[in-house]
N, C-alpha and C positions, 0 to 999 in steps of 0.2 A: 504493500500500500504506500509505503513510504516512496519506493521511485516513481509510483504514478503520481503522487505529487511534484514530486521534483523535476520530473518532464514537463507536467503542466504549467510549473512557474519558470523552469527556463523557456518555456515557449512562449508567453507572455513576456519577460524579459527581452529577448530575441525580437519579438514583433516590436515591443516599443523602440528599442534603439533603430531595427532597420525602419520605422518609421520617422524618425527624429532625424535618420541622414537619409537622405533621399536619393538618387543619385549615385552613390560612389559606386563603384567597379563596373557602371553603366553608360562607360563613356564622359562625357563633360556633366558634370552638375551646373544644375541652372546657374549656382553662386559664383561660377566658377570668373577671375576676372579677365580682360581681353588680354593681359600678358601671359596669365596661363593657358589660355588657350592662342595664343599665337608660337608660345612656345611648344605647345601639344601637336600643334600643324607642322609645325618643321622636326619635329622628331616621327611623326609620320613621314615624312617627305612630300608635303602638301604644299608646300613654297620652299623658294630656296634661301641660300645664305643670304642673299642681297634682300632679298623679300623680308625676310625678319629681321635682318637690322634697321631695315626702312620704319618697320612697324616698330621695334620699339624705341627708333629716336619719336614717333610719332605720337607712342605713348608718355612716355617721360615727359 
């Protein structure tokens, strides 16, 4: 009896935190700001070297 409960309050645990970050290991989170995601595009290889220092003198 005892680990049915302790499944049930870590499953409750569990939902509240993945509810409280929304987002993470899902790609970009909404919060996420334009330097981290500029830097996220060029570690993809979505722009190049010249593209991202453009953007973040742009940002700065």
């Amino acid at each position: 009896m005892f680990i049915i409960w302790f499944a049930i309050i870590g499953l409750i645990v569990w939902a509240v935190t993945a509810a409280v970050r929304p987002g993470q290991n899902r790609g970009q989170a909404s919060g996420s700001s334009a330097q981290d995601i500029a830097r996220s595009r060029y570690a993809r290889g979505e722009i190049n070297k010249e593209q991202y220092e453009q953007l973040r003198k742009d940002l700065a």
